[in-house]
VEXPA-459068 format. One record per residue (C-alpha): residue number from 1; residue in three letters; x, y, z. Coordinates in Angstrom, 2 decimals, m for minus. Layout:
N
seq;type;px;py;pz
NUM;ala;X;Y;Z
...
This chain:
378
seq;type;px;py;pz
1;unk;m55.44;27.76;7.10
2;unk;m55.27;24.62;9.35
3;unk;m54.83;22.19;6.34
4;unk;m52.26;24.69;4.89
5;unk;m50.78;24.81;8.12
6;unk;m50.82;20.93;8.24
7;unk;m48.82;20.78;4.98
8;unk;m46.23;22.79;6.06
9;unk;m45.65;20.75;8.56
10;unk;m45.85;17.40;6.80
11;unk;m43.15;19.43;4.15
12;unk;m40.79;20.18;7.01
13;unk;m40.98;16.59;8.61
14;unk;m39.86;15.21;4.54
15;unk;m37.52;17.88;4.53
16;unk;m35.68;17.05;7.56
17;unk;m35.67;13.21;6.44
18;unk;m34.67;13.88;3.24
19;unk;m31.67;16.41;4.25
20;unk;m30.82;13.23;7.19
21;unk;m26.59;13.68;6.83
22;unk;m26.40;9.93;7.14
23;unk;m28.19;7.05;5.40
24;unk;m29.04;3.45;7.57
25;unk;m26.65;1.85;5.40
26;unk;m23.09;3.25;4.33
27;unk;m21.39;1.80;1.63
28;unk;m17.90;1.15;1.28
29;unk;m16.36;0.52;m1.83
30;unk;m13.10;m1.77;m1.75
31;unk;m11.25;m2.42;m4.93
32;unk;m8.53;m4.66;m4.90
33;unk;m7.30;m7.45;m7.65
34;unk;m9.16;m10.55;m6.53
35;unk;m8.27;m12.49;m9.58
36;unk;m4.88;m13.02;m11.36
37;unk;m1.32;m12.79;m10.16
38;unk;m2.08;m10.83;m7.33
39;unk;m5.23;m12.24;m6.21
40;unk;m3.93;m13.26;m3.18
41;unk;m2.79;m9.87;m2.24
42;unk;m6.17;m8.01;m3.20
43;unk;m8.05;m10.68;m1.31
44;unk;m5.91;m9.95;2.33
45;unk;m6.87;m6.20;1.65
46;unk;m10.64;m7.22;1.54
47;unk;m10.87;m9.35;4.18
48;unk;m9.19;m6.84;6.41
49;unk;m11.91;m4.48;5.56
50;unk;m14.78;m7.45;6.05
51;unk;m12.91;m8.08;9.45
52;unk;m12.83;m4.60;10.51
53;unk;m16.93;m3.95;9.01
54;unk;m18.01;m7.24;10.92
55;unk;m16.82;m5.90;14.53
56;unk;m17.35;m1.93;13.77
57;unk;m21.28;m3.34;13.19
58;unk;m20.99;m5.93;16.27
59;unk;m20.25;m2.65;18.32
60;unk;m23.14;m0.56;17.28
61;unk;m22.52;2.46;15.57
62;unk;m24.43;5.59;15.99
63;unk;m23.96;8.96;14.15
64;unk;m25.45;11.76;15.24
65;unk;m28.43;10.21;17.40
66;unk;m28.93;7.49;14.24
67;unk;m27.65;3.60;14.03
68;unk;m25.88;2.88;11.10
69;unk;m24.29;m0.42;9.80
70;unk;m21.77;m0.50;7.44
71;unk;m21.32;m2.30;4.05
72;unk;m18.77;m3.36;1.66
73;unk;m19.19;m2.96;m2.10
74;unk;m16.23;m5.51;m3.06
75;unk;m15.34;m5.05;m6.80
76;unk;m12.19;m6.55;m8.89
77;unk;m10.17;m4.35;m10.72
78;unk;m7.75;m7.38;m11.98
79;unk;m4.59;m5.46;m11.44
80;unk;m5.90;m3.70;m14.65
81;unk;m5.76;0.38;m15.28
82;unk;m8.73;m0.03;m17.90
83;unk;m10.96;m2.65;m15.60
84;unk;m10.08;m0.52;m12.44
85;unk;m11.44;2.58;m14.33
86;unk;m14.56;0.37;m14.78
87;unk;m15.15;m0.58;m11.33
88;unk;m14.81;3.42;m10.03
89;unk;m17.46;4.09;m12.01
90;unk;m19.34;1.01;m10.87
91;unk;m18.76;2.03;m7.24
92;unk;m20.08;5.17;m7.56
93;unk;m23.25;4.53;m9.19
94;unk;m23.33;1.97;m6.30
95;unk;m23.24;5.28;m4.03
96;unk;m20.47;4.72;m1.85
97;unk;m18.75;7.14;0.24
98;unk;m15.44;6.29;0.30
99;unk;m13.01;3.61;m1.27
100;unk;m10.42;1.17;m0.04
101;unk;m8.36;0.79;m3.31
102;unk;m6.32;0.23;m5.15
103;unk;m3.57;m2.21;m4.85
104;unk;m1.68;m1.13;m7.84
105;unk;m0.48;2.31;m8.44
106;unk;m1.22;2.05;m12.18
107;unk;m4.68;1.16;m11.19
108;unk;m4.99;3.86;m8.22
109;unk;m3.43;6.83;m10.35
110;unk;m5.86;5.77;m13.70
111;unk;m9.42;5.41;m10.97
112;unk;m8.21;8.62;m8.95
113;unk;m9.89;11.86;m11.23
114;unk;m13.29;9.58;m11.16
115;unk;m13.42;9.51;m7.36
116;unk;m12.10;12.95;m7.40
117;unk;m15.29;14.15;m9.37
118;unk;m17.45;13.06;m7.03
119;unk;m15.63;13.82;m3.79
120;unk;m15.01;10.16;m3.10
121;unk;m11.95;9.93;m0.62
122;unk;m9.93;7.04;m1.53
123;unk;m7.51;5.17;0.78
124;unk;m4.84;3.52;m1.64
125;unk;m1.80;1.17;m0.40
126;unk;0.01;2.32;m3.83
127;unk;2.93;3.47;m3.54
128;unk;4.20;5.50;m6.60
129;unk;4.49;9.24;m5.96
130;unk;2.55;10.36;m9.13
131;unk;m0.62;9.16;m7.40
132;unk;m0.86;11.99;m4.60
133;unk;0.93;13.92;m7.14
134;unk;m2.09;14.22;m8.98
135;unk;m3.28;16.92;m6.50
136;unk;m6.38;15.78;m6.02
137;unk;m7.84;16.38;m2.38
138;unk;m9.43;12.92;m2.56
139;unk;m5.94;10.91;m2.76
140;unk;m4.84;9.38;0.34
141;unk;m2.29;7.14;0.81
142;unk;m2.20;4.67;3.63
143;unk;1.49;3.49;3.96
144;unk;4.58;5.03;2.77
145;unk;5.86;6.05;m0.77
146;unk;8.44;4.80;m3.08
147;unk;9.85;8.05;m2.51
148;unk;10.69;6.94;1.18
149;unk;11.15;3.26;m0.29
150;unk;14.06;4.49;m2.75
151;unk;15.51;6.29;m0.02
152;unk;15.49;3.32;2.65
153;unk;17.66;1.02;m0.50
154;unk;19.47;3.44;m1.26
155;unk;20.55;4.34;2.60
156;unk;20.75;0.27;3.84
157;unk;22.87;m0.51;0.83
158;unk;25.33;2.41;1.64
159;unk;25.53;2.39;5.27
160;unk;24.59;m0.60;6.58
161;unk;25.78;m3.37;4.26
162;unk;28.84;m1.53;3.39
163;unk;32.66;m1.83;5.11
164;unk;33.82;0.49;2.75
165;unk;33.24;2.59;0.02
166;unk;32.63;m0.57;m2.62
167;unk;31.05;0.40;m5.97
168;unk;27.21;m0.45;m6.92
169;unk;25.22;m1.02;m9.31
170;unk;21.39;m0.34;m9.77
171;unk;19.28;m2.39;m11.77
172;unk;15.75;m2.22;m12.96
173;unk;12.95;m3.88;m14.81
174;unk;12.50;m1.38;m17.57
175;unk;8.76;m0.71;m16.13
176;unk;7.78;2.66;m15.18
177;unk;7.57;1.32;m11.42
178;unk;10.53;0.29;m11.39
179;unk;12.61;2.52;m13.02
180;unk;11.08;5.48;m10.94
181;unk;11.89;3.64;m7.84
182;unk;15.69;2.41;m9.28
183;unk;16.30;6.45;m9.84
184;unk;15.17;7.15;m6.08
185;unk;17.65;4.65;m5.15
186;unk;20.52;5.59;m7.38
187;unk;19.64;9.11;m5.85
188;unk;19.94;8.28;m2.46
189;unk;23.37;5.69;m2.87
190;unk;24.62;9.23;m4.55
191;unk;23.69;11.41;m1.71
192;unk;25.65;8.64;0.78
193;unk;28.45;9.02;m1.15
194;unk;28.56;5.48;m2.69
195;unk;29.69;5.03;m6.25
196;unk;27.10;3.51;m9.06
197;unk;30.13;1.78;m11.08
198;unk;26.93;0.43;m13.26
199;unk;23.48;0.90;m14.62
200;unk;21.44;m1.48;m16.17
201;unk;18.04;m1.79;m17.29
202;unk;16.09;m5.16;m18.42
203;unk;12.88;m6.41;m19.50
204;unk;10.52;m7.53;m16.99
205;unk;11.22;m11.33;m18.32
206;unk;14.66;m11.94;m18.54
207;unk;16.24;m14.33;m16.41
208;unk;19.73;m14.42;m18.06
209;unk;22.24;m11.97;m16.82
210;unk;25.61;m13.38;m18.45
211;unk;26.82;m9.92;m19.66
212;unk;25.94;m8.57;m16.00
213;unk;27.71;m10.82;m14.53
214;unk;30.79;m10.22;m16.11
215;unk;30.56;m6.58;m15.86
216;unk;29.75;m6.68;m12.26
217;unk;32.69;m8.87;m11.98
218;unk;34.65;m6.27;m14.21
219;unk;33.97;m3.35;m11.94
220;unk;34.15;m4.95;m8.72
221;unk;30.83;m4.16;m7.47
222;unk;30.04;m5.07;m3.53
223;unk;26.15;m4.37;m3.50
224;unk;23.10;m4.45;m6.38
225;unk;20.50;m2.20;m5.39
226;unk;17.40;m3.74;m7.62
227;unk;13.77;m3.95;m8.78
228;unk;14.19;m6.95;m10.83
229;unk;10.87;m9.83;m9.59
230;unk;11.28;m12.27;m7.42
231;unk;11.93;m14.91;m10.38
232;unk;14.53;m12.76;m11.65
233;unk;17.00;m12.28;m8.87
234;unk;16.65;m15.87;m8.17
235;unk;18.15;m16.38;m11.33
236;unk;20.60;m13.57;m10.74
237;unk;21.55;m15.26;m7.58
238;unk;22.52;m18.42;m9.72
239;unk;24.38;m16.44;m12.10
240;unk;26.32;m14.99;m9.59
241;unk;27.18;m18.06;m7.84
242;unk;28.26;m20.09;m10.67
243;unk;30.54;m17.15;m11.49
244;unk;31.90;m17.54;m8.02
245;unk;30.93;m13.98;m7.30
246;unk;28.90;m14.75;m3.82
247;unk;29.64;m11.75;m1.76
248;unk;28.12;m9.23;m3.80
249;unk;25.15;m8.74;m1.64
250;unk;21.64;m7.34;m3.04
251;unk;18.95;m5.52;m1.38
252;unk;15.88;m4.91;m3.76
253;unk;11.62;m3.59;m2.67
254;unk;9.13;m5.04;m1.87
255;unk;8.72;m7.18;m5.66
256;unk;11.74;m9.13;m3.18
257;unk;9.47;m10.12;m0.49
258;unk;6.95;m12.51;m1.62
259;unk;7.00;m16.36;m0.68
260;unk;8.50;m17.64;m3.78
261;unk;11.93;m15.87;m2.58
262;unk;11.66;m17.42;0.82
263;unk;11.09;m21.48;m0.79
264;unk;14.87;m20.81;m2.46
265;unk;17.69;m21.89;m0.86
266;unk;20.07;m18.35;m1.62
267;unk;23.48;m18.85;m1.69
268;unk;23.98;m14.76;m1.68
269;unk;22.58;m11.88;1.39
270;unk;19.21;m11.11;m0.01
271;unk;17.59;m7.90;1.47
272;unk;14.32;m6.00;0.35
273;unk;12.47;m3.18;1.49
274;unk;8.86;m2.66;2.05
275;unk;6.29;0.01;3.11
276;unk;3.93;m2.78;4.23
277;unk;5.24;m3.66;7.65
278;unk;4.59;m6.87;9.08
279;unk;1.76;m6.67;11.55
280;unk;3.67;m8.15;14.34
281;unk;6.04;m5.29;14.05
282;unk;3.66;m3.67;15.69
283;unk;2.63;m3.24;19.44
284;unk;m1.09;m4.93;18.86
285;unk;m0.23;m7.36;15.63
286;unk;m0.01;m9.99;17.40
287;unk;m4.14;m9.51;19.03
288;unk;m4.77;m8.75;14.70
289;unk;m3.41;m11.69;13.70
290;unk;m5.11;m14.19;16.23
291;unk;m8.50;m12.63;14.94
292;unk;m7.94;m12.58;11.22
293;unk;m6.31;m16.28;11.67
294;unk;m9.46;m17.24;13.40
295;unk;m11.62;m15.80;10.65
296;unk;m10.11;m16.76;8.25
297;unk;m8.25;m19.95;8.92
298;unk;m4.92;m18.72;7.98
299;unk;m2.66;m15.78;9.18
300;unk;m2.75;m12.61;6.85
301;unk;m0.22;m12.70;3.85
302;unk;0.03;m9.17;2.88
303;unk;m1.67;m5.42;4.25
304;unk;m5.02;m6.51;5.15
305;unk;m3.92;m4.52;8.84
306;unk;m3.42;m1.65;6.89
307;unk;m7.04;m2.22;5.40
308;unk;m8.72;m3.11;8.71
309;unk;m6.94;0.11;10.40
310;unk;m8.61;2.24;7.24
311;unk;m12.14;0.51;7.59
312;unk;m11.95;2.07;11.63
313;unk;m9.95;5.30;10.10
314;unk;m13.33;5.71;7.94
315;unk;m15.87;4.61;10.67
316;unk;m14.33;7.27;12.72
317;unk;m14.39;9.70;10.54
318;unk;m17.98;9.20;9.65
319;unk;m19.19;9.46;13.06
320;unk;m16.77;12.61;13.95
321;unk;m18.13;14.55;10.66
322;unk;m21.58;13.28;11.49
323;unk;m22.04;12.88;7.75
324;unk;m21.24;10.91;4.44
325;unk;m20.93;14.18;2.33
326;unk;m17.80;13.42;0.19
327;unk;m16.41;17.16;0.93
328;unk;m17.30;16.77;4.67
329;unk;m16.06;13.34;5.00
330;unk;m12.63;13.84;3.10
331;unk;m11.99;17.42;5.15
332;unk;m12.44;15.30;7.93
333;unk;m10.30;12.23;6.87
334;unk;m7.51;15.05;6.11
335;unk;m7.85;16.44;9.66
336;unk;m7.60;13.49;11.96
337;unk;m4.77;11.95;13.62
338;unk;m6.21;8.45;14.21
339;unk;m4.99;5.86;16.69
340;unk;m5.38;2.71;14.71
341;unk;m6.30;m0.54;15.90
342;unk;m3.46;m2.38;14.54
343;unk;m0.56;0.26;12.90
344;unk;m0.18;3.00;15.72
345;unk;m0.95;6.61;14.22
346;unk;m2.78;7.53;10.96
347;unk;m1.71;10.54;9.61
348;unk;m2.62;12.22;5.89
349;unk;m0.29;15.60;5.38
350;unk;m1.24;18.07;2.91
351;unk;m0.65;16.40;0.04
352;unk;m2.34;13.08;1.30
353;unk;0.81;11.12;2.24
354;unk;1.14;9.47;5.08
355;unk;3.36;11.08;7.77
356;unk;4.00;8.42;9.87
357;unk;4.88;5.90;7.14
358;unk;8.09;3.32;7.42
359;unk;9.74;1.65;5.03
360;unk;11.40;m1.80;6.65
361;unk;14.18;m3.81;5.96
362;unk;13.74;m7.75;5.62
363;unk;16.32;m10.84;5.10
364;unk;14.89;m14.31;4.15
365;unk;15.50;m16.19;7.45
366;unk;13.87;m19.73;8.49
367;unk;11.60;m19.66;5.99
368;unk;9.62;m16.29;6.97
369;unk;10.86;m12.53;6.53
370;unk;13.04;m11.51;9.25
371;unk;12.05;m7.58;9.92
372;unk;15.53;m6.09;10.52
373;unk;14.66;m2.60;10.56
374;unk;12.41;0.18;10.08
375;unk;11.80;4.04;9.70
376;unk;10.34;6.91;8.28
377;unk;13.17;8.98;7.95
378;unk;15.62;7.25;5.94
């Protein structure tokens, strides 16, 4: 009886350890493009979450009685829907508990059904409706959506830029992305009462407008409401000018406002539109940026604040649910209302968007984005 009585014991002790709701090390997946076109944009994102990881496991973090550190499980998805459905695989066999990822909604939308199936919450900056459209309790988003996006060009380019009741004209790229976020806009000019004299669609590569330009001249157009690149509306720009048609003003998203817009010299208004707010837009940016700078030996160049604030979002969460259990952890995710280090208040709704997303305004102004203004209910 006393050795039976022993066993039990030694039984109870391994199941207790083996039933612990929190491991010594969590992993945290982050999948970002770090190679490619966007490489600098998926490596801002990760070191935001290595920034955030490095001082969360300075502080000491203890769930439920136990220290834990955290870890990052950095993958590259190369801006790639097929790769990125690689690396979700990858980073769950790796056994982490939540992701930071992915940069591109292609990418986010295609990875999304895999984290689903294993009640994975990820924390995407993507911005096209269709991914929390899904309807997947996993999918959160962590800035605002092009839904809110097409609304903010649609509403600056009819109320703000306009004296009167000029005609517009909306142009895309002929990509899914952009053409979704073009119809938001066209939507919204509509519902201001603005008149879209003009449509047009092109490839993703042109850079010569000549039968544009002469129908924009044609119909008089004030304002083009775009998501043409960055390369493309510099050559619009040209176009334009050479035609002598220089106060047609254009506000375009966030394709608009990269660096390679801000080296040209612009001889029309150029405007874009972003979810990703600058982090000196906010309150405590300015603390972010001095740290990151200092890690880092350069300021951050795209939403690695939005990454660090979802590294402490997660580390908060873990510690409140007292548990890495995917169902536990995303209930928990979906119930907070987080005070971020860096972007005020984290909020997911019902159907994983986040409620207190802005979309801001920007003009190219001594040779850094000028943040005009912002909102969330444009």
């Amino acid at each position: 009886m006393r050795l039976v009585g022993i066993g039990l014991s030694a039984l109870a002790l391994v199941g207790l350890i083996a039933c612990s709701k929190v491991p010594d090390t969590v992993k945290i997946g982050v999948a970002q493009p770090l190679s490619g076109p966007l490489a600098a944009l998926g490596k801002d994102m990760l070191q935001g979450v290595e920034l955030a990881v490095k001082e969360i496991n300075a502080s000491g973090v203890t769930v439920d009685g136990k220290t834990v550190h955290f870890q990052i499980v950095a993958v590259d998805d190369q801006s790639s829907a097929g790769v990125g459905e690689q690396v979700a695989r990858h980073l769950v066999d790796e056994g982490v508990v939540a992701v930071i990822g992915h940069l591109n909604s292609g990418v986010s939308i295609q990875a999304a059904p895999i984290y689903a199936a294993k009640n994975i919450p990820q924390l995407a900056i993507s911005t096209q409706p269709k991914y929390t459209q899904l309807g997947f309790p996993t999918t959160l988003r962590l800035v605002a959506s092009d839904t809110i996006q097409g609304r903010a060009m649609g509403a600056y380019a009819a109320t703000t830029l306009s004296e009167s009741a000029g005609a517009c004209a909306v142009v895309d790229d002929s990509s899914s992305y952009g053409k979704a976020l073009a119809d938001l806009a066209e939507k919204s000019l509509s519902a201001h009462g603005r008149t879209v004299a003009l449509r047009r669609s092109f490839n993703d590569k042109t850079t010569e407008f000549g039968s544009l330009v002469k129908e924009l001249k044609t119909r008089s157009v004030e304002t083009i409401v775009t998501t043409l690149a960055d390369f493309q509306v510099v050559a619009l720009v040209k176009q334009l000018a050479d035609a002598g048609l220089t106060n047609i003003k254009i506000v375009g998203g966030d394709t608009l406002k990269t660096n390679k817009l801000l080296a040209q010299k612009l001889p029309l208004e150029v405007f874009a539109t972003s979810p990703v707010l600058e982090p000196m837009e906010f309150y405590r940016g300015a603390k972010f940026v001095g740290a990151f700078s200092a890690a880092y030996g350069h300021p951050p160049v795209y939403g690695a604040h939005y990454a660090y604030d979802a590294m402490y979002l997660l580390s908060n969460a873990v510690q409140r649910a007292k548990s890495v259990d995917g169902k536990v952890l995303t209930a928990k995710l979906r119930e907070l209302e987080f005070m971020a280090p860096v972007t005020n208040v984290m909020k997911f709704g019902p159907d994983g968007e986040q409620i207190y997303g802005s979309v801001g305004v920007y003009r190219p102004r001594g040779g850094r984005w000028e943040a005009l203004m912002s909102s969330d209910r444009w």
